[in-house]
mmCIF file of the C-alpha atoms, coordinates in Angstrom:
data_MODEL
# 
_entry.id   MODEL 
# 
loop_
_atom_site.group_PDB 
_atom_site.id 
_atom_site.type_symbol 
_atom_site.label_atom_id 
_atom_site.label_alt_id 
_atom_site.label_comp_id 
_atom_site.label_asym_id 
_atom_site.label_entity_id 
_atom_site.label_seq_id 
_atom_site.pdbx_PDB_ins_code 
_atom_site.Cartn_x 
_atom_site.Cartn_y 
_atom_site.Cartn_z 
_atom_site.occupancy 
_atom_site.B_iso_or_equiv 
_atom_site.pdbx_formal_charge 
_atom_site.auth_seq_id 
_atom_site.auth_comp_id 
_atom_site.auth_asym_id 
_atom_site.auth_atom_id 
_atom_site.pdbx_PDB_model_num 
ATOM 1  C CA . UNK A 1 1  ? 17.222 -76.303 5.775  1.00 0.00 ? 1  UNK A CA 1 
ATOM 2  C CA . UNK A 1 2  ? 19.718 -78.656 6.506  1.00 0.00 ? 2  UNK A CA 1 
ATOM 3  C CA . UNK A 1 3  ? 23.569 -77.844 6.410  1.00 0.00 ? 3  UNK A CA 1 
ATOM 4  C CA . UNK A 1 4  ? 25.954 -80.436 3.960  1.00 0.00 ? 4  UNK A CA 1 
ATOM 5  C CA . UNK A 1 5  ? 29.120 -79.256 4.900  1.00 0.00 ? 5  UNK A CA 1 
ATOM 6  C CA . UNK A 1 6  ? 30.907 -81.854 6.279  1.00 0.00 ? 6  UNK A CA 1 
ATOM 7  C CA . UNK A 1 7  ? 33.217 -82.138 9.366  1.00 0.00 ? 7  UNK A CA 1 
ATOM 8  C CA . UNK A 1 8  ? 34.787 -84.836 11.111 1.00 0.00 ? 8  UNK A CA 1 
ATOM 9  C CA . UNK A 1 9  ? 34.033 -85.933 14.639 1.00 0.00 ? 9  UNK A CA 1 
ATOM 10 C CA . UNK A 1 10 ? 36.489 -85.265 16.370 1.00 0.00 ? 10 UNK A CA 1 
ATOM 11 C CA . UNK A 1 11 ? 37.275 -82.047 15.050 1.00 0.00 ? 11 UNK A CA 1 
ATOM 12 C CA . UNK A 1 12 ? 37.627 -79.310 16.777 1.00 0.00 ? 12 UNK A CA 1 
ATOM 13 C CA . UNK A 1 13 ? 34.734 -76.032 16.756 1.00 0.00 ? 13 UNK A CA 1 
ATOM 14 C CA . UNK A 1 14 ? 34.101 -72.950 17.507 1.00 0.00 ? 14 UNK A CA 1 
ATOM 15 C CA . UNK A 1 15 ? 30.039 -72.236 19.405 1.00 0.00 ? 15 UNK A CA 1 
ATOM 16 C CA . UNK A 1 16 ? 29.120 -68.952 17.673 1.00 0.00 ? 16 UNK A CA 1 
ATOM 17 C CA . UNK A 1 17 ? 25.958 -67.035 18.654 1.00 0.00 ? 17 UNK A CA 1 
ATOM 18 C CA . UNK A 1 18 ? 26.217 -64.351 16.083 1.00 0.00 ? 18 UNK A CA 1 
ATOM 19 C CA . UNK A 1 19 ? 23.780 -64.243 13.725 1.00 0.00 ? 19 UNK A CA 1 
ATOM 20 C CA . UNK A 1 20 ? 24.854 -61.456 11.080 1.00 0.00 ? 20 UNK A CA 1 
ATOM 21 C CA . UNK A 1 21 ? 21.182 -61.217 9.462  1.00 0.00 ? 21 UNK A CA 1 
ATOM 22 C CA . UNK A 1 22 ? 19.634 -59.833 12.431 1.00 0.00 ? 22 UNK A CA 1 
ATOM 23 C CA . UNK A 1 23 ? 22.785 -58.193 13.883 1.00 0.00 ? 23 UNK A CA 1 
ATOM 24 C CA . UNK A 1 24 ? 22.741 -59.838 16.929 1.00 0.00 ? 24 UNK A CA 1 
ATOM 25 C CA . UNK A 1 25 ? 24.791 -62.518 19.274 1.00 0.00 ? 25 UNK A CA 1 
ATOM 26 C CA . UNK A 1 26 ? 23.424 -64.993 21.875 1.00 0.00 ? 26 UNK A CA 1 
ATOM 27 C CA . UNK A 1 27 ? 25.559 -64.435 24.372 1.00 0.00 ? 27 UNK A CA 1 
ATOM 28 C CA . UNK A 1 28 ? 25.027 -68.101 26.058 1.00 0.00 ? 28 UNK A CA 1 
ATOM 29 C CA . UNK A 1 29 ? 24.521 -71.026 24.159 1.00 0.00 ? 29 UNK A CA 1 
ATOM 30 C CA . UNK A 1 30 ? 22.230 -73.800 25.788 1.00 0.00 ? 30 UNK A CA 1 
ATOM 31 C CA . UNK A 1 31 ? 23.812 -77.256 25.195 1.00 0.00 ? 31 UNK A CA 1 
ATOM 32 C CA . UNK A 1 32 ? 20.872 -79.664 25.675 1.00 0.00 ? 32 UNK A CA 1 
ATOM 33 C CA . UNK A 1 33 ? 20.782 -82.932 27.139 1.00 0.00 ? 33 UNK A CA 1 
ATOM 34 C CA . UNK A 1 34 ? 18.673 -84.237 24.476 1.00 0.00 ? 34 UNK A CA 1 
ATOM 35 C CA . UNK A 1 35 ? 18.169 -82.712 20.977 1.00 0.00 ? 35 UNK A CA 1 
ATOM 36 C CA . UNK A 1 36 ? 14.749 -83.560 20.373 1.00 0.00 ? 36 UNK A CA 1 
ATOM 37 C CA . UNK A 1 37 ? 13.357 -83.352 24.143 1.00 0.00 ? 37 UNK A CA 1 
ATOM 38 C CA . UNK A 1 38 ? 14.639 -79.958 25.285 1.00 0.00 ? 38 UNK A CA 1 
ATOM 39 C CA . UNK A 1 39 ? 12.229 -80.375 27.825 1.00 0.00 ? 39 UNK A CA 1 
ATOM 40 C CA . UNK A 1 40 ? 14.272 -82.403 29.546 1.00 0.00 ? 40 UNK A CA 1 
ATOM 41 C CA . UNK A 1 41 ? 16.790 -79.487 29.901 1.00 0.00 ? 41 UNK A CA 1 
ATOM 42 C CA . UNK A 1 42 ? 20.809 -78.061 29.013 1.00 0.00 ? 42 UNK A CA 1 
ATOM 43 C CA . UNK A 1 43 ? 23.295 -79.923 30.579 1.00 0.00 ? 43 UNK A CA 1 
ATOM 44 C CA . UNK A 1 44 ? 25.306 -76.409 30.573 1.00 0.00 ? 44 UNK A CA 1 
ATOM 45 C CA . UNK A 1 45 ? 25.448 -73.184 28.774 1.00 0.00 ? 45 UNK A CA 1 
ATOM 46 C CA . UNK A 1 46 ? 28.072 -71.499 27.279 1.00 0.00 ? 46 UNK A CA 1 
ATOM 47 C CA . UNK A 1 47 ? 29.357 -68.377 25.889 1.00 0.00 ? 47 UNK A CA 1 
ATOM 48 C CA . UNK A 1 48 ? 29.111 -67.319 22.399 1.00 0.00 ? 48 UNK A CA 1 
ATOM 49 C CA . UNK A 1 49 ? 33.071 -68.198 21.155 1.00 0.00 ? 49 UNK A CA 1 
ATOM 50 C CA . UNK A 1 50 ? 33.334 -71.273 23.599 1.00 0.00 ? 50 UNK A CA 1 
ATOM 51 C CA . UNK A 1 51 ? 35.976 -74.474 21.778 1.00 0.00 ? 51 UNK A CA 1 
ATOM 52 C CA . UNK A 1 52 ? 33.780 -77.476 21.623 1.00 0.00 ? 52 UNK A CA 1 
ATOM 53 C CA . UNK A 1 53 ? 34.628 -80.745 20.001 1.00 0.00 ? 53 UNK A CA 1 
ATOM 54 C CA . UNK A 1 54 ? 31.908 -82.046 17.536 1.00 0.00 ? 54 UNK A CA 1 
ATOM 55 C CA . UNK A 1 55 ? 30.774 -85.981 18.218 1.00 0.00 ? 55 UNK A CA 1 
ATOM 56 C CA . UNK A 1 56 ? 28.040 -86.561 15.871 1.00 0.00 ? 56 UNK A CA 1 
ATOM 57 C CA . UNK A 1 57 ? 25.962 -85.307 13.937 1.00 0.00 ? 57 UNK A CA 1 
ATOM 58 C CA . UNK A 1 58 ? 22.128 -86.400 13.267 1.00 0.00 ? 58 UNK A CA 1 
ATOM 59 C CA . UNK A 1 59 ? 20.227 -83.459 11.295 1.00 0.00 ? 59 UNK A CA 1 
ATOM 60 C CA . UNK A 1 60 ? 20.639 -80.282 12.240 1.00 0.00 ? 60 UNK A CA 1 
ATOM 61 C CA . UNK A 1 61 ? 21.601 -81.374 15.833 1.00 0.00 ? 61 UNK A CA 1 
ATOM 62 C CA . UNK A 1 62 ? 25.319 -81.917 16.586 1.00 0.00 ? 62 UNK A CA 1 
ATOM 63 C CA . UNK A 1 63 ? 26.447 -83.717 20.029 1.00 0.00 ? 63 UNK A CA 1 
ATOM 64 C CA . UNK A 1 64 ? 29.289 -81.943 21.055 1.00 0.00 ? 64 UNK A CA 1 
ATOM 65 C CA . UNK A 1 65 ? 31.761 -82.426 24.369 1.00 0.00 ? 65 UNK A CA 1 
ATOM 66 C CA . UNK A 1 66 ? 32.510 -78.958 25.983 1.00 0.00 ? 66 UNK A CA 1 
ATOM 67 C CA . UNK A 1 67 ? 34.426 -78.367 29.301 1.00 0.00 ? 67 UNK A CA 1 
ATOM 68 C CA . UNK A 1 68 ? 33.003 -75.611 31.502 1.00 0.00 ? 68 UNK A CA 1 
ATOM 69 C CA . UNK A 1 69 ? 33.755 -75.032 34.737 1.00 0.00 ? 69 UNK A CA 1 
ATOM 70 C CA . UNK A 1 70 ? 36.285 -77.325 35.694 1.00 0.00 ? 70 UNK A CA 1 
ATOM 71 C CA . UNK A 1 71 ? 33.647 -80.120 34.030 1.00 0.00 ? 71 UNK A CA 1 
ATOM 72 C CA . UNK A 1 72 ? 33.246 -81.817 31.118 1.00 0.00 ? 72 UNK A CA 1 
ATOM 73 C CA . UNK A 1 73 ? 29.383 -81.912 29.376 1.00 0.00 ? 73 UNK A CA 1 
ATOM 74 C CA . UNK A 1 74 ? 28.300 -83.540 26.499 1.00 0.00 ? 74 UNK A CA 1 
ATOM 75 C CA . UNK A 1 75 ? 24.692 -82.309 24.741 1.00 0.00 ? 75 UNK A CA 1 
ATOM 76 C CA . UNK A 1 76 ? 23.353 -81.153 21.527 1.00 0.00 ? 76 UNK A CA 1 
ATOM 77 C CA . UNK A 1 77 ? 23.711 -77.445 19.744 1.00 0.00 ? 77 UNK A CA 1 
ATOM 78 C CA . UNK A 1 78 ? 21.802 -76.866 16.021 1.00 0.00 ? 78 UNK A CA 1 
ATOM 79 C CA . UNK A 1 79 ? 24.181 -76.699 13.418 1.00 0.00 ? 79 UNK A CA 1 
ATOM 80 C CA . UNK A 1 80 ? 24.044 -73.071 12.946 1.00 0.00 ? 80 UNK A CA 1 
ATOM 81 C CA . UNK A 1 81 ? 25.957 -72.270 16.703 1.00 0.00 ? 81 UNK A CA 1 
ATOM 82 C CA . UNK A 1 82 ? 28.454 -74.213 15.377 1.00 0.00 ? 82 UNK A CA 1 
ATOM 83 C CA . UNK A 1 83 ? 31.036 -71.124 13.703 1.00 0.00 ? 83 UNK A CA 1 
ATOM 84 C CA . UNK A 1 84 ? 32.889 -73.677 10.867 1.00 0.00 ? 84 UNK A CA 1 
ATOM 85 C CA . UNK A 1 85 ? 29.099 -74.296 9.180  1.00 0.00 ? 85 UNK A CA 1 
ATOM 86 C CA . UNK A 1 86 ? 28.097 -70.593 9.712  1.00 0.00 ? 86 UNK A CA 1 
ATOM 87 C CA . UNK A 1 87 ? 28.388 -69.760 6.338  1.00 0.00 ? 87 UNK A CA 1 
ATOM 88 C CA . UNK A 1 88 ? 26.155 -72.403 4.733  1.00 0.00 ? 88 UNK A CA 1 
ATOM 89 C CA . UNK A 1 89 ? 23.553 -71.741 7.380  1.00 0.00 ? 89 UNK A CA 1 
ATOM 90 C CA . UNK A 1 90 ? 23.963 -68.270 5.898  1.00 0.00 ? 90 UNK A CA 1 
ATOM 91 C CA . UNK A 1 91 ? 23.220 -69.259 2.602  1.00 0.00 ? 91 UNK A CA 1 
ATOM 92 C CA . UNK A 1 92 ? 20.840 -71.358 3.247  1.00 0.00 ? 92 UNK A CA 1 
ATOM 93 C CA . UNK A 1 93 ? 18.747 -68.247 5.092  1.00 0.00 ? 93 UNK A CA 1 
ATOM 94 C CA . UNK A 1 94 ? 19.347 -65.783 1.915  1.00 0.00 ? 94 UNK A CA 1 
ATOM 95 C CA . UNK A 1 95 ? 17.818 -68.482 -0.149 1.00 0.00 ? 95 UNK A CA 1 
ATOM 96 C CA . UNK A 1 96 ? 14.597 -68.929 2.146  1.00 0.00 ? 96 UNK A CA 1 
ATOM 97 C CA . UNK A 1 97 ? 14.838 -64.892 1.734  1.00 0.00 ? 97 UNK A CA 1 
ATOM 98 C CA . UNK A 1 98 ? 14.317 -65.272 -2.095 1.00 0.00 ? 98 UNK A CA 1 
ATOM 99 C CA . UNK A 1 99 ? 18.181 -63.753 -2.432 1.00 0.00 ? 99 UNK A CA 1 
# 
């Protein structure tokens, strides 16, 4: 399922590994070079609460510019890493629960 909320590029996020339906958090959050070919590998990977400024958005992937390590990367997260659209992944997973 697909998230609708709607944000800006441009804005500003926040990369959030915590998933509150299985009680867990990534700790690091792969951000790949290319969305659909993950093959090809992350460009970096950072930690769960890591600033990130959204680019685009295509699906459920969102390109995303991060700097880490004195660098700057730009690669692709899923929506639901992304903390500001957290809650209508949320929903989205109580609905595929039958909730």
């Amino acid at each position: 399922m697909s998230a609708t909320a709607i944000l800006d590029d441009g804005q500003h996020i926040t990369l959030d590994g915590y998933d509150p339906g299985a009680e867990i958090t990534v700790k690091r959050i792969n951000v790949w070079r290319d969305y659909d070919n993950r093959a090809l590998g992350a460009r970096c990977s950072v930690r769960h609460g890591h600033k990130a400024v959204l680019l685009e958005r295509k699906g459920d992937g969102c390109r995303v510019r991060v700097a880490w390590m004195g660098q700057t990367y730009e690669g692709w997260v899923t929506y639901w890493f992304i903390r500001e659209l957290k809650t209508e992944w949320m929903i989205g997973r109580l609905k595929g629960a039958g909730a």
